[in-house]
N, C-alpha and C positions, 0 to 999 in steps of 0.2 A: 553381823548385819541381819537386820528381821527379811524377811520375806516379804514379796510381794503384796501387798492386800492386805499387810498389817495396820493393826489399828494403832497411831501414834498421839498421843496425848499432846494437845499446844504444847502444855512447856518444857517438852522434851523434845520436839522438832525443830529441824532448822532447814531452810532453802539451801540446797547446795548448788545448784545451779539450775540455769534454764536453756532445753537444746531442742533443737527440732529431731523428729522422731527418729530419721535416720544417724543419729551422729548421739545415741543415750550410752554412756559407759554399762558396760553390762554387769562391773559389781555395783549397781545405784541400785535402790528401792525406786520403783515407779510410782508416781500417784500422775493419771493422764488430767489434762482438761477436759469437760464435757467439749468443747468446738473439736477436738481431737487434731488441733494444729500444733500446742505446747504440750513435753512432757516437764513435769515437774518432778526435781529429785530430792529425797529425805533422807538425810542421817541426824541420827539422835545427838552425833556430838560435833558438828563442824557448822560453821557460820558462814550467812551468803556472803557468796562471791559476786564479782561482776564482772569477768569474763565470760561471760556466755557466747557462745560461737556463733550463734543466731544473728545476723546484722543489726534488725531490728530489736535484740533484747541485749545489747553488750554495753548496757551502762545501765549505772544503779537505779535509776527512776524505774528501768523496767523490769529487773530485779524485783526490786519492794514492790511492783505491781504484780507481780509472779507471786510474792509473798504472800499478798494481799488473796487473790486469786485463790493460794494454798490454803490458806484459813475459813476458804468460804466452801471448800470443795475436799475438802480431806477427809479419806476414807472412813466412814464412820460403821459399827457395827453395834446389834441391840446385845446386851448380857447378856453371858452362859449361864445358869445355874443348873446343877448338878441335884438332883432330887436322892440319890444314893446316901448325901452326907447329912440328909437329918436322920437315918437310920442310927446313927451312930451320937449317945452322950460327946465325945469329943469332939466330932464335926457338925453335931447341930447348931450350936451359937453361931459358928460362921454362914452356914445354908442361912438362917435366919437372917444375920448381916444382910449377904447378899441381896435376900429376898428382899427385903424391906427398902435396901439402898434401889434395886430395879422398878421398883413399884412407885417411889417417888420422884426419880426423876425423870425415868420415860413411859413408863407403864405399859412395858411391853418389856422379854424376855425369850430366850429361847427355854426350854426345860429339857435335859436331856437325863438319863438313866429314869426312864419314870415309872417302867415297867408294862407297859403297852404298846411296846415295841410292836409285837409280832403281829396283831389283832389289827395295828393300824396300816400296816404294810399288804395284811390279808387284803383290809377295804381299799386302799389302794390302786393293787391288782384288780380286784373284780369292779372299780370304777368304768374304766374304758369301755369295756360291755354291755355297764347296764345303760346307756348312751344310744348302745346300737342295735337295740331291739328295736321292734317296726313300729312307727308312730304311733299309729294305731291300738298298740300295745300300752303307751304312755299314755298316752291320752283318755284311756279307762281310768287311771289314778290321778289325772289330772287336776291340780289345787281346787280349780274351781267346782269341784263337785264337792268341798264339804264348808265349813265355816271356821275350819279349827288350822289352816294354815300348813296344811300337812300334805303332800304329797308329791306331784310333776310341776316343773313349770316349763314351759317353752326356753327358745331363745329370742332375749328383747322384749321381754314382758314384765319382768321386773326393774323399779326405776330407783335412783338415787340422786340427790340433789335436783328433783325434775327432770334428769335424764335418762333414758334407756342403755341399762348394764347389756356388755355382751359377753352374757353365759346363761348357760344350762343349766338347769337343777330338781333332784329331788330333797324335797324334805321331810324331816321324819320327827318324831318326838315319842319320848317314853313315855306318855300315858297310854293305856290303852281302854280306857271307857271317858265318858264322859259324865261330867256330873250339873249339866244345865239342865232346868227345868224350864216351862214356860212361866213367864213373869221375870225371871233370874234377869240381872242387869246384861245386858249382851258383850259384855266383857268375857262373860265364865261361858261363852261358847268355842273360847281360845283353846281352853281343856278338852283335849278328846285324841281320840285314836288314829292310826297311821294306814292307811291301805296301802300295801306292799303287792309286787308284779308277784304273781302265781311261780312258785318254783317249777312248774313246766315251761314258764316263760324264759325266765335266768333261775335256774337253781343257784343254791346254798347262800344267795347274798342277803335274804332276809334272816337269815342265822348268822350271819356276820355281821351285819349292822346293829340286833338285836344285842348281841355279845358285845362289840363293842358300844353301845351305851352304857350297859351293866357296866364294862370297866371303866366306862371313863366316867360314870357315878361315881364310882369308890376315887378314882384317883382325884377328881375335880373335888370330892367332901373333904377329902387327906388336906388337897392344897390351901381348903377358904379354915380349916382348922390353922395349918403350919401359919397362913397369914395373919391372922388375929394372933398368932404366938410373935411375931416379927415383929407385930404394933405393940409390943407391950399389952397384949389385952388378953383375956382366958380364952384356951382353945376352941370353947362353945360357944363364944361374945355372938358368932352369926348363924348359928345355927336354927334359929327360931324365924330366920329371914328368906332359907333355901324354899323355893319350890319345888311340886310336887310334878314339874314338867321340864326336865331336859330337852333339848333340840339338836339335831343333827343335819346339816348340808354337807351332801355331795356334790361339786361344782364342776364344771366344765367350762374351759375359757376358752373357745377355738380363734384362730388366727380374726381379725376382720374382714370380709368381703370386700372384693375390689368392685362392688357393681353399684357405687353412689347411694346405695341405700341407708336407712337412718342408722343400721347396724355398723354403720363404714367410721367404728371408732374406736378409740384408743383406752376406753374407758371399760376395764371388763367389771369392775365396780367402783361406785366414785365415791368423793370423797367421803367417809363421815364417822363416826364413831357407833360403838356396838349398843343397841338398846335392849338387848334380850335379856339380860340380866347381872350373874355375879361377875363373870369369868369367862372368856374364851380361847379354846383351844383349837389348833388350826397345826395339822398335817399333810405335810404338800409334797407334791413328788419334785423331780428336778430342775423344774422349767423357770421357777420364780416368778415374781413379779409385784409380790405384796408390798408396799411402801411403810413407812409409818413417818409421820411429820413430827420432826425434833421441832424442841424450843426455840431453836433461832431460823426456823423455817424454810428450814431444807428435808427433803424426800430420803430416808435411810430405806436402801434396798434390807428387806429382811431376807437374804439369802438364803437357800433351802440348806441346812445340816439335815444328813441321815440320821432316823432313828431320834430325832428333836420334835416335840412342839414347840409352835408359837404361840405363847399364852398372852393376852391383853386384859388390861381391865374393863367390865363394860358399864355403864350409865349407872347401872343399880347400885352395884357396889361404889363408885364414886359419890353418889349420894349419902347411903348411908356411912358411907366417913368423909359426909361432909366438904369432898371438893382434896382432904388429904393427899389420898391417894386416885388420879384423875385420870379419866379414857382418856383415850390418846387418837385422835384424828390419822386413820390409814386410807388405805384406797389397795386396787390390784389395778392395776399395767395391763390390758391385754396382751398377748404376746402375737410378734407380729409373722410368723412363717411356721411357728408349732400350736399345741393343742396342752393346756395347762390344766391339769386335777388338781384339788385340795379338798380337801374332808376339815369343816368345821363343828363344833360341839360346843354350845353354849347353855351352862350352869343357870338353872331356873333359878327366878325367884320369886317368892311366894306372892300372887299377884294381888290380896287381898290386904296386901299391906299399904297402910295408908301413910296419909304425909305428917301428921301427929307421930304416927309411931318412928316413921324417920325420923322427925326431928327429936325425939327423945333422946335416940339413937344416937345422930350428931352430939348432944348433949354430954355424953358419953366421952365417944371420941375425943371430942372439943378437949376436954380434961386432958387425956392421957397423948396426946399425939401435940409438936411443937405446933405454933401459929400458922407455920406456910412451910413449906418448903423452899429450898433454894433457888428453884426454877419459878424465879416470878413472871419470865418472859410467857412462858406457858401458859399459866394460868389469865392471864390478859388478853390470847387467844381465845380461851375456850367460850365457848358457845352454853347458856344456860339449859340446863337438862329439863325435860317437859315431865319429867316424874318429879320435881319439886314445883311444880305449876299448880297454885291450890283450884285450878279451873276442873282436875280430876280427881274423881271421889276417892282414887286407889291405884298403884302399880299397874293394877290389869288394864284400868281404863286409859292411862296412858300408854302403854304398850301397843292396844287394839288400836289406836291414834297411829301408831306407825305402823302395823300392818298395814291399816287401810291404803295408808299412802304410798308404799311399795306394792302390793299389790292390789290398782285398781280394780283388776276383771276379777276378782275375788270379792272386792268390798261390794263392788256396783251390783254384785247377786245375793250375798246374805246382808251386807249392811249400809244398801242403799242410802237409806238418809244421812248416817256418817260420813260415806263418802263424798257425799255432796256438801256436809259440812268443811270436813277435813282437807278437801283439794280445793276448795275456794278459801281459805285460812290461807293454803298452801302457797299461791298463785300471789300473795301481798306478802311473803316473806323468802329472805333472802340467806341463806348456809353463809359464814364466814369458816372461812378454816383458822 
């Protein structure tokens, strides 16, 4: 008998019966209802019954609605993949397998043995604290003192789908100079450096963030190579695509306020898919809350595994392979009595790259990768990416399009006119998930 919270395939499942909570045989696997008035029980090899001891569920109609129920609500979980087994000539064809089977049809993964174990457990730990230094302290690096998207943000200041997220954050990126000039299109003021709290403020965390970008360069270039080997494609097919600007959030999702104010939500980010570039990796501690929305549109908790990231695909790379391999629509849960950390890291990409050179690109792809994938439900969801909008000259300038709209009190002071473009665009259109 599996275990609690295993994952069972349809057509290996069967309804064994339906009981209320107090009366569940204790060798049964549980899968509950969300109302938490039915437990539902699963064995791989016996067929429903219709003695349920439940008055209301003791004939087959409500059985098969139990059934029903089961199929819409059965415990699902994202792929393990194992980063250890492309070390190795014999177990790399399969890591490859893997990869390519997770990337098609949810585009999300967990990665374990990836060798950044220790460096992300470090940032971790020294999250909680850099939180609670005196405002005042924060508010010297505060976003809105540069133009390049790097720094403090409040709480409820940054918005998704027209709402106010609730959580914390500093942000950070591996450039550290800038290369805009006066005249330069206002895109390439996205590139620039990081103002970090004074190590008499919090010691050693700006050497720990720093460190860990270095490694999760090397690991995030390892995985967009191992990817393109997955597609059938040479290990350097995107290398000419990465950017010259990594990004790091440190987040904080504290419980919601019970005092009616706009922050009184359940929303610590809403719904929507990653636009920062190839690849996202995301290390959370134990609290959870991360979603990601399967094809038949339901919410898969991404469960916190120690010593895992969770890697997604984001906008950039969906494009250039063509819609293939597709971002995947998550969101985060605020949590509703604890205080939730995750550390994410997302893989630049080169913001000069235009929609010519994408569609070349696809071009490519198109050849070597089958017509669709299986998940057609999926892709009938998804939402058009504004980096194949030929309304922008290039990557960057579609990028800067979604800065501006997460955060206004940053646009409203370097790129006034934009913003007044981009949240009146904003205000006439509608997010589907």
């Amino acid at each position: 008998m599996r275990h609690a919270g295993s994952a069972f395939t349809r057509s290996e499942s069967r309804v064994l019966g339906c009981w209320t909570a107090g009366q569940v045989p204790a060798e049964a696997v549980l899968h509950q209802h969300r109302s938490n008035t039915i437990i539902l029980l699963v064995s791989p090899h016996r067929h429903a019954v219709s003695d349920a001891t439940s008055p209301d569920l003791a004939n087959l109609t409500q059985v098969d609605r139990a059934v029903s129920l089961l199929k819409r609500n059965m415990v699902k979980s994202l792929p393990i993949v194992d980063l250890s087994l492309a070390s190795s000539p014999d177990t790399k064809p399969e890591f490859l397998r893997q990869l390519k089977d997770a990337f098609f049809k949810i585009g999300f993964l967990y990665l374990v043995n990836h060798g950044v174990e220790e460096k992300a457990n470090k940032l971790l730990e020294l999250s909680p604290g850099l939180f609670e230094v005196p405002q005042e302290e924060k508010d010297k690096i505060d976003m809105i003192k540069n133009p390049h998207f790097t720094g403090y943000t409040r709480l409820g200041v940054e918005r998704t789908q027209k709402k106010l997220d609730l959580r914390e954050q500093y942000d950070f990126g591996s450039a550290t100079t800038t290369t805009y000039k006066k005249g330069d299109p206002e895109w390439k003021q996205i590139h620039g450096p990081t103002a970090y709290l004074p190590d008499n403020v919090y010691p050693g965390y700006q050497a720990a963030v720093q460190e860990y970008l270095d490694a999760m360069s090397d690991l995030s270039d390892r995985m967009l190579r191992l990817t393109a080997e997955s597609l059938g494609l040479s290990p350097d097919e995107f290398d000419d695509f990465k950017g010259d600007m990594n990004r790091l959030k440190i987040i904080k999702y504290p419980p919601p306020p019970k005092d009616g104010s706009a922050l009184q939500t359940s929303q610590g980010v809403g719904a929507h898919k990653d636009s920062s570039g190839m690849f996202t990796y995301i290390a959370q501690d134990k609290v959870g809350g991360l979603q990601v929305l399967d094809s038949e549109g339901d919410w898969i908790d991404a469960v916190p595994i120690e010593n895992s990231f969770v890697v997604n695909i984001a906008q950039g790379f969906e494009a250039l392979t063509s819609g293939r391999c597709q971002a995947t629509t998550h969101r985060v849960v605020a949590p509703s009595d604890v205080t939730r950390y995750s550390i994410a890291y997302f893989q630049g990409i080169r913001l000069s790259l235009t929609l010519d050179e994408i569609r070349k690109e696809q071009d490519i792809i198109n050849e070597k990768l089958p017509d669709l994938p299986e998940d057609l439900r999926r892709r009938e969801r998804a939402t058009a990416s504004e980096f194949l909008d030929p309304r922008y000259s290039c990557f960057g300038e579609a990028h800067l399009r979604n800065r501006v709209i997460s955060h206004r009190d940053v646009s409203e002071v370097w790129y006034p006119e934009l913003n007044k473009k981009y949240v009146a665009e904003l205000e006439k259109w509608t997010y589907q998930i």
